[in-house]
N, C-alpha and C positions, 0 to 999 in steps of 0.2 A: 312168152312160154311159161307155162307153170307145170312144177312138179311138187313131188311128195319128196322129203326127206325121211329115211331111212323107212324109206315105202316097203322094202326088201327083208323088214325085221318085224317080228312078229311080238309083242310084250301083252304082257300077261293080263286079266282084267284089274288084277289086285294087285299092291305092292306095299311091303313095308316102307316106311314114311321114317326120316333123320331129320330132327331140323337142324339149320346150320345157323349161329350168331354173325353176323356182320357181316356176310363171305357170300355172297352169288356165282355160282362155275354156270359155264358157259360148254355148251358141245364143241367137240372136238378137241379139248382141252385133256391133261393128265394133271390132278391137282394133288396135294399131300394135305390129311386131314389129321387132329388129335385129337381124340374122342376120351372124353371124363367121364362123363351124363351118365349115373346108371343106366335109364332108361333107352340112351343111345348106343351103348355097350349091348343090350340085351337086343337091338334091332341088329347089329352088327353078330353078334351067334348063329343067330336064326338062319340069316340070307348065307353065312360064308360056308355051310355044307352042304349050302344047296348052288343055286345058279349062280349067288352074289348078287341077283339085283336089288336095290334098291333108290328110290325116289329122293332126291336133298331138297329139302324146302324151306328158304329161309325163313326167318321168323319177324317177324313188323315190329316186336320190340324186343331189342337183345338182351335189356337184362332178366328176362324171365326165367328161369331155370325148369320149374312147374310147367311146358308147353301145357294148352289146349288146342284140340282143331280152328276156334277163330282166331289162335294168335299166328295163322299161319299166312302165309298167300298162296294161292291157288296154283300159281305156276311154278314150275320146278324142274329139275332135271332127272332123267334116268342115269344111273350111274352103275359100272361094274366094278367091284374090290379085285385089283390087282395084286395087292401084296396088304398084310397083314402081319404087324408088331408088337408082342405084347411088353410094356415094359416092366421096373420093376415100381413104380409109383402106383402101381393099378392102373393106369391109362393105357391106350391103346392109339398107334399111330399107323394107319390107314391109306394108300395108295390107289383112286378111284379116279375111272376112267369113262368120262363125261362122252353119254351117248347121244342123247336126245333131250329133248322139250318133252312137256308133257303137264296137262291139267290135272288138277286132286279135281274130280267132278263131286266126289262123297271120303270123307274123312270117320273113319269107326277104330275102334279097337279091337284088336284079337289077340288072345291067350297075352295082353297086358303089354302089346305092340300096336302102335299106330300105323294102320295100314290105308289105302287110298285104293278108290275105284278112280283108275286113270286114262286118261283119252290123248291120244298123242296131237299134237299141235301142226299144220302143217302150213311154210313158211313158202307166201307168194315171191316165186321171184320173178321179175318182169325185166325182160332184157332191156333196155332203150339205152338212150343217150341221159337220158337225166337221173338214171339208175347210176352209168359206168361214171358220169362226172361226179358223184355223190362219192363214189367208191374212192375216184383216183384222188379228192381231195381228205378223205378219212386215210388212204395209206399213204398222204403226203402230210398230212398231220400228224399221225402215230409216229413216221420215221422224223420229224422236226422233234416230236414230246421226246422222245428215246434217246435223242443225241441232248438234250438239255436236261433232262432228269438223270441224275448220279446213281438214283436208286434203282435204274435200269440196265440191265446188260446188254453190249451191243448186237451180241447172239439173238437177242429175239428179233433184227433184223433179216437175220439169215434165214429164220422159220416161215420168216413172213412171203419172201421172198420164192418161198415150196410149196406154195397155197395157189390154188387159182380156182377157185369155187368163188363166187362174190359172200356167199354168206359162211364161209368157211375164214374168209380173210375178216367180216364183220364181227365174228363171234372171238375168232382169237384179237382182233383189237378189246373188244369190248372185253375180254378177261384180264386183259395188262392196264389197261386205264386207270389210274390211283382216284377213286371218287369215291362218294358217300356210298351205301349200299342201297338204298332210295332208288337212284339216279341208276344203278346198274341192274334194279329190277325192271326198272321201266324199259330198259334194253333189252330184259332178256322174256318179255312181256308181247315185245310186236309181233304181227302177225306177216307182214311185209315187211321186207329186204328197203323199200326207199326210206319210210319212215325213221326206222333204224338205225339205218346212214344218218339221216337229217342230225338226229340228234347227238348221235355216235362225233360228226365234226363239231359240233356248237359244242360237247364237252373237252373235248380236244383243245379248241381254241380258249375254252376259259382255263384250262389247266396248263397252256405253250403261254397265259396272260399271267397266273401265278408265277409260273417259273421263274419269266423275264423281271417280275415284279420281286423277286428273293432274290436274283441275281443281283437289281439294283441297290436294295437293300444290305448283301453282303459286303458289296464295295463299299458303300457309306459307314460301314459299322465295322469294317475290318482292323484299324488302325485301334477299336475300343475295346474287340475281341483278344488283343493280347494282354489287354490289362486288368480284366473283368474275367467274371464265368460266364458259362455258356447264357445260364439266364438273362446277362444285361443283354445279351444279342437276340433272345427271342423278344426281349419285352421291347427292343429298339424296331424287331420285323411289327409288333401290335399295334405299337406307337404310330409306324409309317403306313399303316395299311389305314388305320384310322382316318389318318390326315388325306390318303388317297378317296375316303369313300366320302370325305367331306364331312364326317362327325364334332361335335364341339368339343372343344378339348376339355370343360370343364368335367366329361363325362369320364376322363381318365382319375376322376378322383373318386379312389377307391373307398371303403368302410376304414383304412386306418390312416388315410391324410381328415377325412373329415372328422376320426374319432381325434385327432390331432390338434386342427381348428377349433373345436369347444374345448379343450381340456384350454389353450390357447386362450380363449377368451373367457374362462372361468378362471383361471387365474390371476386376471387383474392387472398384467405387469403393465409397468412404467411404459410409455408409446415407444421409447428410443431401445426396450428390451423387448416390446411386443411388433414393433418392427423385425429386428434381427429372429425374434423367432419364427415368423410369417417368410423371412427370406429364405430362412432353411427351411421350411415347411417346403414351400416351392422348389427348391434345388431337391427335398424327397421324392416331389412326384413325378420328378423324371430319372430317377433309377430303378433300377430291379429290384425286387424286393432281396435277393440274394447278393446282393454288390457288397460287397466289403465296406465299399463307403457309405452305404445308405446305410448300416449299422452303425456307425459312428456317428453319422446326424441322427437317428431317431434313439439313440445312449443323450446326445447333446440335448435334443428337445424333453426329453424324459425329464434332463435333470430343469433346466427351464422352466418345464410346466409344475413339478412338485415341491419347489422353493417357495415359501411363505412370502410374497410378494407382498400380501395387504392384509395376512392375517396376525391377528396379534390376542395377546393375552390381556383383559382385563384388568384394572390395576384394582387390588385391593387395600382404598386410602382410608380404611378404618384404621386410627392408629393405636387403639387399646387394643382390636383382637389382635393387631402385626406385634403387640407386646407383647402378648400373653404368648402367640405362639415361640417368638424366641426366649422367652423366660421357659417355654418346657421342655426346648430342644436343648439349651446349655442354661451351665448355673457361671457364672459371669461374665464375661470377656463385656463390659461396659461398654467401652468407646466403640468396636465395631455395631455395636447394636444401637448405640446411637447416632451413628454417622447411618444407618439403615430407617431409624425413624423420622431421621431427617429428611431423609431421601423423600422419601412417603411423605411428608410434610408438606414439603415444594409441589409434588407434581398435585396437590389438593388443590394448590393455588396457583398454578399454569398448568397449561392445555398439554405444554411439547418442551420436555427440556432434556439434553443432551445427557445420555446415559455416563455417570461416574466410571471410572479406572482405579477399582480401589486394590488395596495388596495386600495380605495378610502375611505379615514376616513373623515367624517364630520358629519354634523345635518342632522335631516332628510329636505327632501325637495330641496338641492342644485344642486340636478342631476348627483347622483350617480349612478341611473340604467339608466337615458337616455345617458348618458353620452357613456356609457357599447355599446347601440344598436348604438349608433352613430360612434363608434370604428368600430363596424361592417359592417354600411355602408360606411364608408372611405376606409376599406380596402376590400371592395367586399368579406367579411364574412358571413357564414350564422351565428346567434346568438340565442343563447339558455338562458337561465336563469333556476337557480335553487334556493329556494327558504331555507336558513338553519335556521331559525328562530324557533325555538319549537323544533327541530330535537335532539334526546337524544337517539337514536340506532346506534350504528356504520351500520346495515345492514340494513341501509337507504343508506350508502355512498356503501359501497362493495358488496350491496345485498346476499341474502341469498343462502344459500347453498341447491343443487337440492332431498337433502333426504328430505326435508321440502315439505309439499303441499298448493302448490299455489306458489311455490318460483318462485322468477320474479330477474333481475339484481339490482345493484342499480341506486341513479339517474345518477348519472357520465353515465355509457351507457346506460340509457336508454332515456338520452337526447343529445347524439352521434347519436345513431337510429334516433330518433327525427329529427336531425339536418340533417341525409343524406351524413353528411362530416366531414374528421376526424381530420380538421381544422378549428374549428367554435373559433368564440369568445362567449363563454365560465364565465358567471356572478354566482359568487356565494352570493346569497346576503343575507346579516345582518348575515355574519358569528362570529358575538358580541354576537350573541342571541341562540348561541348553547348551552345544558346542556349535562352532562353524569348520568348516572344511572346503575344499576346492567347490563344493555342489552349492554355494552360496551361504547367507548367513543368519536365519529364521527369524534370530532379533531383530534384525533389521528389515526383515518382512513384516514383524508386526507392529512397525511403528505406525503403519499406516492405521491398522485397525485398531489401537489404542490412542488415536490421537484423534479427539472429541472434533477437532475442527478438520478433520479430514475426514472420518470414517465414514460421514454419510452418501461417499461413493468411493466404497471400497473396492478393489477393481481385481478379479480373483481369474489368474490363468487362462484357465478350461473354461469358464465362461465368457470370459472377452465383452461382460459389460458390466456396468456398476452396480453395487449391492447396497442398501444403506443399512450401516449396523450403528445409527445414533442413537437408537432405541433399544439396544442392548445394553444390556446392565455385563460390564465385563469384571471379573476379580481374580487378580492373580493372586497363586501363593509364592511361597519362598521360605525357606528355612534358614540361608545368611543373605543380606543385602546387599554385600560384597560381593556376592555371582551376577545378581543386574546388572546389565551393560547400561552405562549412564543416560544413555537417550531415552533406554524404556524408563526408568526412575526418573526421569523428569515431567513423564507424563501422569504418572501415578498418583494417588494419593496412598500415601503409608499407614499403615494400620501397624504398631505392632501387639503380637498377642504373647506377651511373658508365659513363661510354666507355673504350674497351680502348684500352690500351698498345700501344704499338708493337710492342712482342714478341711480344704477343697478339693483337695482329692478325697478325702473319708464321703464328703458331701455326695460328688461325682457318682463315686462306688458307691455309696447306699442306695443315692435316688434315682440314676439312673443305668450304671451298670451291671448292678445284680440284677434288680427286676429284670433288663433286655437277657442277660445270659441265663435268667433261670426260666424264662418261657423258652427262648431256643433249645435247651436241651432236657426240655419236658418236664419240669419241674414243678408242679403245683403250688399255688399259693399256702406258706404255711410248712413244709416239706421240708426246707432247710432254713435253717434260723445262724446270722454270722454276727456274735458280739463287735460292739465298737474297736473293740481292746484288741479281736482279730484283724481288724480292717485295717488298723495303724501297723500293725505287727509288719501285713501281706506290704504295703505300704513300703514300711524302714527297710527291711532286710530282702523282701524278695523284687522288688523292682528299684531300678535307680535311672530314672528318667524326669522330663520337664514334663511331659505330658500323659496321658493314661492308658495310652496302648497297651503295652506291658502288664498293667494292672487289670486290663480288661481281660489278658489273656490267663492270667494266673484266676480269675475268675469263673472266666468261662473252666478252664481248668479243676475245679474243686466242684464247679457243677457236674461233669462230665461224670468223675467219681460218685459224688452222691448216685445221679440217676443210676450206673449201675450195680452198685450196693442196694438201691431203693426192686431193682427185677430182680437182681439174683436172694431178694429179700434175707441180706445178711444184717440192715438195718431196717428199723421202726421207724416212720417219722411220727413227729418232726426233730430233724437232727439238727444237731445245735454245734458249732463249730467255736471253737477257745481258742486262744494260742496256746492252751496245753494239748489240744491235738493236732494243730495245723499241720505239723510237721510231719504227721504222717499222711495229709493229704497231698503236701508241696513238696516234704523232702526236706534235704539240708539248705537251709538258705543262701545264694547263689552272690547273695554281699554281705560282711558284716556290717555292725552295726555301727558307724563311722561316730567315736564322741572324742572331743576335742579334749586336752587336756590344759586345764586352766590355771595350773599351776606357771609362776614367770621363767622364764629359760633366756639364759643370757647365746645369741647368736639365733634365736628362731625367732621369726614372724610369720604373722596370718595373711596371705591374700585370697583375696577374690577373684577368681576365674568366669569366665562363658565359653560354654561348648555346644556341642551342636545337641545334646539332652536337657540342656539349660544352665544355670546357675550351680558355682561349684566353689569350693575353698581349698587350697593349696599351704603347704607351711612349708617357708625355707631358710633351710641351715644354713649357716655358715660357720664356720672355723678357721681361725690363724693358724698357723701351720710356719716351721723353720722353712728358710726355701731362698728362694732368688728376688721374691719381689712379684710372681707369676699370678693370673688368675685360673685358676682350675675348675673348668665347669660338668657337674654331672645330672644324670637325671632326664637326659634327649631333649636338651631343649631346644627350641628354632633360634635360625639366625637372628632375627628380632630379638626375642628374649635377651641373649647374648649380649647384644650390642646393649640393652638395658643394664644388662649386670656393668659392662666395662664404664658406660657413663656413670652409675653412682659409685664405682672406687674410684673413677678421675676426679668427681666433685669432692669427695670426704676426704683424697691425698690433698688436692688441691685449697680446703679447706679448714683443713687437721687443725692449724693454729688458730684459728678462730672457733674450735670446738675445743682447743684444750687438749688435743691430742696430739700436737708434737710433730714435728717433720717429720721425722722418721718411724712414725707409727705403724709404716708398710714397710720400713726398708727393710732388707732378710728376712721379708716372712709371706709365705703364698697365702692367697685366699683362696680356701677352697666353698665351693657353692654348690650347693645339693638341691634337688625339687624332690620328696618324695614318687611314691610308681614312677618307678623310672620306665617301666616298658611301653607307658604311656608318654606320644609327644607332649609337648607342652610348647608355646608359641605365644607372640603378640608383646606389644609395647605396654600395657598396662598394667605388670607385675613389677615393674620401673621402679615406685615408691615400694612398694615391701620389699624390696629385694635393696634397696638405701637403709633402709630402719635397720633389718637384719645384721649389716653391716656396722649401722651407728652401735649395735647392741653388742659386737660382736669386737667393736672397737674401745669400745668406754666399757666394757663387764655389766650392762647394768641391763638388770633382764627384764625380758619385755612381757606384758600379762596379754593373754591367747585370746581373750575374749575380746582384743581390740583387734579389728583388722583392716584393710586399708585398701586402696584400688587406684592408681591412677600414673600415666607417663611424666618422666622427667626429663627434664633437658641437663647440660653440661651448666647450666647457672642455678639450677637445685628448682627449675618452678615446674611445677603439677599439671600436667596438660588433662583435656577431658577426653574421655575413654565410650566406649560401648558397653549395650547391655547393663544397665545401673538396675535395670528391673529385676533383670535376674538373676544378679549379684545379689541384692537385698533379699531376695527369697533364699538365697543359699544360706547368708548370713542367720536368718531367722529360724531355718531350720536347723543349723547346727547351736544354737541357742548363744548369737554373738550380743554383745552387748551395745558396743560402741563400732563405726565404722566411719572411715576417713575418707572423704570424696572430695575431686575438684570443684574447687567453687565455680566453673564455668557446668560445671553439670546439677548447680542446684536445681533451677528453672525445672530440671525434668522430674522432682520429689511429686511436685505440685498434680501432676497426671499420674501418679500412683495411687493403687487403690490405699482406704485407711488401713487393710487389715496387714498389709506390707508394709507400711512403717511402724505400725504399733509396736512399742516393748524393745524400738532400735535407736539408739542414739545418734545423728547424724551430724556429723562433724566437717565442713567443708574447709579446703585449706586451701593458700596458695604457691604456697614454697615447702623447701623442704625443712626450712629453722621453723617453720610453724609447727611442724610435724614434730621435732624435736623435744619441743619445747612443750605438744601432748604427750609425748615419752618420758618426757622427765616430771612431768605434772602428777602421773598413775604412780610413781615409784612411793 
């Protein structure tokens, strides 16, 4: 039997035309629509004050926004506006109530509305038995899809179950089916009810074939869904769907495991590192790109792939220009510049030799860390610096291990990365100034990497495989030797670098720190002119330091002034700077001008001190005093010192008669013992001998001349042990204009390694005891 569907209704020849993105309705249906589209807004005006009909026709491809009549398809529905929303976005939401089928036979425009000459469609149905088997297995499929899809309410069973038209139950299945909209045109396209079915169950059952197929899927992935985001579980359904349709798996490698693989194989590593990094490549391509853990492997292989594996810096084995450049960057320090063109020397005549550990111990300020970049440019090095100062974590040096979050390397490689090359010169600096604490103990993290016969598989944390840093030029600094923890000092070679002379300071300032601070702060050549006579001035009274920081800074300081005298044009250049007007650039001078007094004074003597600004002279009194016998000590000095003063008045009681001075030389009378600045410590065994003399002087009347001064520990049998710092002792000596100075003859050896311009014009007198001493004391009288 065949009929007409809604034969009973009469529609009009023409009808305004919606298209609809993605969404095919089916008659008999009530569907909820939201309309943006100007243009589909303005079909929606038209039709709703009049009957409300209109024609929905999807569109063939949904991103168009601009329709044309070919981007349409011909078949479509009639629809009435039931209800009408307008909201406040400007959109409108729409409530239309799907009546029929219906062909666009001609697609035109009017008054700037798409409208259709339309032909109503009418749908064969044909009773039989292969029609009602079609049926019963499409509503035995719908109610299977509907109890397995979540996204379905069990209500549309109910609906379904108040139909009995065959094409009224067809058409409401075919609107609830979750499928492409392709696939639901094609449905809503037949012209017969068998067809319709046919296809209507084949979609069915490939959608009852998904479901079951996500079902399996969730069981397998459930136990990884509490530990992951949602992501690792859709990319584990992609994963499994793959493997069901039979695809190669090498096809799940996306554009960032492959951009991975060359980055991978351009960088060169070692097979046992190019290994490990190929294993985490593979454990990336099986998680989601969202996983928490695949962040942490592609953070891992990042650092992996941009470590200088095999690239390296060219050695530059010219050894006249590696001269010349550190003859421009500093004006002396001799030996470390030759222990650097040594270096250079060697690798001319081997292929590969084990990178030096050398140290630069001195004061601050003498050009330890420029020293460092200057190494680096002689040898066409790239140069890094690391900075160990406060540092109290070992996984500051080794960095941390990857179970930690946020774990990074440490700095060793991650100032290699830094550096681009796996031969940098390489500065560790104020490694004096490290502590340890419960979180491990950094010196002894880097014994690995400073020790020539290990380092070349340095084994760092976070990366979990070996590094070779043989080819690293390493140099620490240090400002006392005495902070080295003895393991690292045994790996080291010692460089020390003494504080500059006077001369060499004036040299320093002229040739290299004026010119640097009068281009920094705009200065023109010529602009400001600074006599010698100023230079020594800035020099005595405004800095008192080993090194030229200070002096750099009171330079840069006098430039700052010029330049803005030179804009607010209060001076002319070129200004010319005197020590008759220094003072109004610098001010009152922040030291006097320390001169000795050379006249003899019975109970004073000169020593020689080292501090941490270098080389220094002390004088100490002493006076007898009525009393009990007591030693009285003033002037803050350290237990050391102390203990020095008590050993030479046990030796001079202990000896009185064999100086001529009588048992009872000490009995009822205190020694009193003074260091000048008292508000300054003072500390150390090697004020031992002048703090004996003092007391010979101080015992016998016979006064001692200032321009002699002396340096060295004593024991309780009067002999002179050898002491520290002779280098910048004799620089202090020089500069306070001493004459003669007494040193242990176990510290002559170290004269011979001093420059000429630090012994010249100084007498050096080595001793062994203290009757030797004596007997230069009574010699001068």
């Amino acid at each position: 039997m065949t009929k007409k569907i809604h034969k009973d209704k009469e529609l009009p020849d023409s009808i305004p035309v919606m298209p609809l993105r993605d969404v095919v309705l089916f008659p008999g249906t009530v569907f909820p629509l939201l309309v943006g589209r100007p243009s589909s807004l303005q079909v929606i005006d038209e039709v709703f004050d009049r009957d409300r009909l209109l024609m929905l026709v999807t569109q063939t491809d949904s991103s168009l926004d601009d329709v044309e009549p070919e981007d349409l398809y011909q078949v479509g529905v009639i629809c009435r506006i039931t209800q009408l929303l307008r909201l406040p976005t400007g959109m409108t939401k729409i409530l239309v109530e799907v009546q029929s089928r219906a062909r666009a036979e001609v697609l035109f425009k009017k008054n700037g509305v798409l409208n259709a000459k339309i032909s109503p469609i009418e749908i064969d149905v044909v009773s039989n038995s292969r029609t009602k088997a079609a049926l019963r297995r499409a509503v035995a499929g719908f109610k299977s899809y509907v109890s397995q899809n979540e996204s379905l309410p069990d209500e549309l069973l109910l609906a379904l179950d108040r139909l009995t038209q065959p094409q009224q139950l067809a058409d409401y299945i075919s609107a609830y089916i979750e499928c492409d909209y392709q696939k639901k045109q094609k449905l809503l396209e037949f012209t017969d009810l068998y067809n319709q079915l046919l296809l209507l169950v084949r979609l069915l059952n490939e959608e009852i074939d998904i479901l079951k197929l996500e079902k399996t899927i969730d069981n397998l992935t459930r136990e990884k869904l509490s530990k992951t985001h949602k992501a690792y579980y859709l990319h584990e359904q992609m994963k499994l769907i793959r493997r069901e349709l039979g695809e190669d798996a090498e096809e799940d490698d996306d554009d960032l495991i492959l951009d991975y693989r060359e980055r991978i194989r351009k960088a060169k590593m070692p097979k046992a590192v190019q290994s490990k990094a190929l294993e985490e490549l593979d454990r990336l391509s099986g998680m989601a790109d969202l996983s928490p853990e695949a962040t942490v492997v592609r953070t891992y292989l990042d650092w992996l792939c941009d470590l200088p594996w095999s690239k390296k810096s060219k050695d530059n084995i010219d050894i006249e220009d590696a001269h010349r450049i550190l003859e421009e960057d500093h004006y002396g320090l001799l030996k470390p510049k030759e222990r650097i063109l040594e270096h250079l020397s060697v690798l001319e005549l081997v292929d590969k030799m084990k990178g030096p550990i050398l140290c630069f111990v001195g004061p601050p300020g003498v050009g330890k860390t420029s020293l460092g970049k200057s190494i680096a440019r002689a040898m066409n090095h790239k140069f890094v610096r690391v900075s160990l100062g406060g540092v109290r974590d070992e996984s500051e040096i080794r960095g941390h291990r990857r179970t930690y979050i946020g774990a990074l390397p440490g700095r060793i490689i991650q100032s290699l990365k830094r550096a681009g090359k796996r031969n940098p010169v390489f500065l560790l600096d104020e490694i004096d100034k490290m502590s340890s604490d419960l979180r491990g103990d950094p010196a002894s993290a880097l014994l690995e990497a400073l020790d020539p016969e290990q380092n070349s598989a340095f084994l760092d944390h976070y990366l979990d495989v070996d590094f070779d840093l043989s080819e690293v030029l390493f140099i620490t600094t240090a400002n006392h030797d005495d902070g080295i923890p003895p393991a690292l000092w045994d790996r080291m070679e010692i460089i020390r670098l003494p504080g500059y002379m006077r001369n060499e300071k004036l040299h320093i300032a002229r040739k290299f720190l004026f010119p640097k601070q009068s281009v920094a702060n705009g200065l023109k050549e010529g602009q400001l002119e600074v006599t010698r006579e100023a230079f020594l001035r800035i020099i005595d009274v405004y800095t008192r330091e080993a090194g030229v920081r200070e002096l750099e800074r009171q330079i840069a300081r006098i430039c700052r002034k010029i330049a803005r005298k030179v804009v607010e044009k209060k001076v002319k250049p070129p200004v010319r700077l005197k020590v008759s007007n220094l003072k109004s650039y610098l001010g009152v001078p922040p030291y006097h001008e320390r001169k000795l007094q050379f006249d003899r004074k019975v109970g004073r003597a000169t020593g020689l001190a080292w501090t941490a600004a270098g080389g220094d002279i002390l004088s100490v009194d002493i006076t007898l005093l009525r009393g009990k016998g007591g030693l009285v000590l003033t002037g803050q000095l350290g237990d050391v010192m102390k203990e020095s003063a008590r050993a030479a008045l046990s030796y001079l009681t202990d000896h009185a008669n064999n100086l001529g001075l009588g048992d009872d030389v000490f009995r009822g009378r205190d020694v009193h013992l003074h260091i000048p600045e008292g508000a300054v410590p003072k500390d150390g065994p090697s004020a031992g001998i002048t703090i004996a003399a003092a007391l010979y002087s101080a015992a016998t009347g016979k006064a001692m001349p200032q321009d002699l001064a002396m340096t060295g520990e004593i024991t309780l049998r009067g002999e002179v042990l050898a002491i520290g710092g002779l280098a910048e002792k004799l620089i202090a000596a020089k500069r306070y204009k001493i004459k003669t100075v007494l040193i242990p003859r176990e510290n002559l050896p170290q004269l011979a390694d001093l420059a000429p311009e630090v012994r010249r014009g100084i007498i050096v007198t080595p001793v062994d005891n203290l009757e030797q001493v004596w007997d230069i004391i009574n010699s001068v009288q």
